[in-house]
C-alpha positions as a Markdown table, in Angstrom:
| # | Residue | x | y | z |
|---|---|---|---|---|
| 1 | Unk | 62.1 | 73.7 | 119.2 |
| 2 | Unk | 62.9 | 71.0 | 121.7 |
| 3 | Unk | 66.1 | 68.5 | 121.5 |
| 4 | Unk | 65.0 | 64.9 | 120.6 |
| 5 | Unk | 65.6 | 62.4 | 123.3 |
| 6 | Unk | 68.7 | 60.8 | 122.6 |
| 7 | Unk | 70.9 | 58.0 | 125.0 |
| 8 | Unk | 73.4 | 59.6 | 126.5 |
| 9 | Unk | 77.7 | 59.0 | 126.3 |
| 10 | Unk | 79.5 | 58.8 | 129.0 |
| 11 | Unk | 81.8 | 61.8 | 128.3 |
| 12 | Unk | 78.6 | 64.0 | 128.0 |
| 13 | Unk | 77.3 | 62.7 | 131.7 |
| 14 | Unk | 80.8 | 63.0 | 133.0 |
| 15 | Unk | 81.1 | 66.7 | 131.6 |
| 16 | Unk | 77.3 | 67.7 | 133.0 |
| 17 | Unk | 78.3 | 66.4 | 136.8 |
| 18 | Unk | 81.6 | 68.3 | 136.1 |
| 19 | Unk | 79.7 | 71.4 | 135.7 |
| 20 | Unk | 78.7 | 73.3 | 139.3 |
| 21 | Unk | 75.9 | 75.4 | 137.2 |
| 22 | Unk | 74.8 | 72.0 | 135.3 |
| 23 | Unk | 70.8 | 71.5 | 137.0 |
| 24 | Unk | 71.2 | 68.3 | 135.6 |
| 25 | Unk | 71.4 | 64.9 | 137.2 |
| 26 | Unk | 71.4 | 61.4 | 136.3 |
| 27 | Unk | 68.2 | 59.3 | 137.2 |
| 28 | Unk | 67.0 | 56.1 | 136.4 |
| 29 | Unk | 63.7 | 55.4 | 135.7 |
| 30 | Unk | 61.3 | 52.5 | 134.6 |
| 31 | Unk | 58.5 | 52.8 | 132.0 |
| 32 | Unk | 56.1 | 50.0 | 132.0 |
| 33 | Unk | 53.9 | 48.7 | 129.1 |
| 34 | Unk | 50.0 | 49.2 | 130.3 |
| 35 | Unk | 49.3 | 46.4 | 128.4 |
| 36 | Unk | 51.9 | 43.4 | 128.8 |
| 37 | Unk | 53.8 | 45.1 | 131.3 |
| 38 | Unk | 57.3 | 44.9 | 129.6 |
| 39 | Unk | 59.6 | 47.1 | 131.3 |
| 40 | Unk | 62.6 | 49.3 | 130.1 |
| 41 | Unk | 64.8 | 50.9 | 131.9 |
| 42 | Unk | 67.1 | 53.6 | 131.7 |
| 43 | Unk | 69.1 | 56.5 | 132.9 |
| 44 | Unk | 68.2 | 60.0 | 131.7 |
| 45 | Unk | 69.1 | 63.5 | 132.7 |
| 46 | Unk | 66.8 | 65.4 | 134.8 |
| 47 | Unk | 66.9 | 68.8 | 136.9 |
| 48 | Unk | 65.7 | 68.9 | 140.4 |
| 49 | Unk | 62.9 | 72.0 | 138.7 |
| 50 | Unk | 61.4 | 69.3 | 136.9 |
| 51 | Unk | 58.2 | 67.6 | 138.1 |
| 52 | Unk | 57.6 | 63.6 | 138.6 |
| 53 | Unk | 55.4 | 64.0 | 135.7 |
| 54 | Unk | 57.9 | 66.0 | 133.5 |
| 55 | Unk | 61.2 | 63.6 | 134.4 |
| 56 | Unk | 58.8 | 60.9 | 133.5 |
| 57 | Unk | 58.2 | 62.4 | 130.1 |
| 58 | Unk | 61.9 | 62.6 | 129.4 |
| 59 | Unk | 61.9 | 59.1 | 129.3 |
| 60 | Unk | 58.5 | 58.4 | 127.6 |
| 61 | Unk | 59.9 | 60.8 | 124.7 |
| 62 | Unk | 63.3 | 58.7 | 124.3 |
| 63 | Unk | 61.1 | 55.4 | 124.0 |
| 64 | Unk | 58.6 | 57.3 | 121.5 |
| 65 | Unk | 61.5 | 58.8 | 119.5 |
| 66 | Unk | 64.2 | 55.7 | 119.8 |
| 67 | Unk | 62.3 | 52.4 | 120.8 |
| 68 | Unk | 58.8 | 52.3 | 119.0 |
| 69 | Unk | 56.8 | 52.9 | 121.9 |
| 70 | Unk | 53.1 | 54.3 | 121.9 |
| 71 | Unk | 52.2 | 57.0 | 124.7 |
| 72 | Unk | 48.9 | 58.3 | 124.9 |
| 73 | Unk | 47.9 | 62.1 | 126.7 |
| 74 | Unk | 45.9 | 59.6 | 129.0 |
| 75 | Unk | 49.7 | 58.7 | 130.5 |
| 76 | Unk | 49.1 | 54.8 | 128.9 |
| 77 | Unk | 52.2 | 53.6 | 127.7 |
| 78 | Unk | 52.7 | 50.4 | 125.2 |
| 79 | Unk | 55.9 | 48.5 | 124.1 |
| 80 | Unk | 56.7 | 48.1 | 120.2 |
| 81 | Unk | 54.9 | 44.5 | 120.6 |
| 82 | Unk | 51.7 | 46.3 | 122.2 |
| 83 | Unk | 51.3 | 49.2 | 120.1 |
| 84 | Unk | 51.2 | 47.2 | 117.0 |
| 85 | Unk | 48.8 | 45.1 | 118.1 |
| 86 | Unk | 45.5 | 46.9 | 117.4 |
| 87 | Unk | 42.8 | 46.9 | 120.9 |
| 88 | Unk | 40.3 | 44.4 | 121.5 |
């Protein structure tokens, strides 16, 4: 069973960087909406094991879970606005 995606505190950050076994880092990253192209932003916690594709998939999954954001398996990614909206 995998953790949800969930925004991070800083006390949890801070007490993951204080930890010399901790894989994790912070990293920023941007989605974009394939659609409109409406950005969002955020920082997540990645390992350096992780691929492009799965560090991008932590944040995809926090959108999907937290924001009402649409991803498809084809890596297309819609905002809330977009994914309502039904393709023409």
């Amino acid at each position: 069973m995998t953790t949800p995606a969930r925004p991070l505190t800083p006390e949890t950050v801070s007490a993951i960087l204080r930890d010399p076994n901790s894989p994790l880092y912070p990293s920023q990253m941007t989605v974009f909406c394939d659609h409109c192209g409406t950005e969002a932003t955020g920082d997540y916690m990645v390992s350096e094991d992780m691929t492009r594709a799965e560090r991008l998939g932590v944040a995809r999954k926090h959108l999907v879970d937290n924001a009402g954001w649409e991803c498809d398996d084809n890596g297309d990614d819609f905002c809330p606005e977009c994914a309502a909206t039904p393709a023409v």
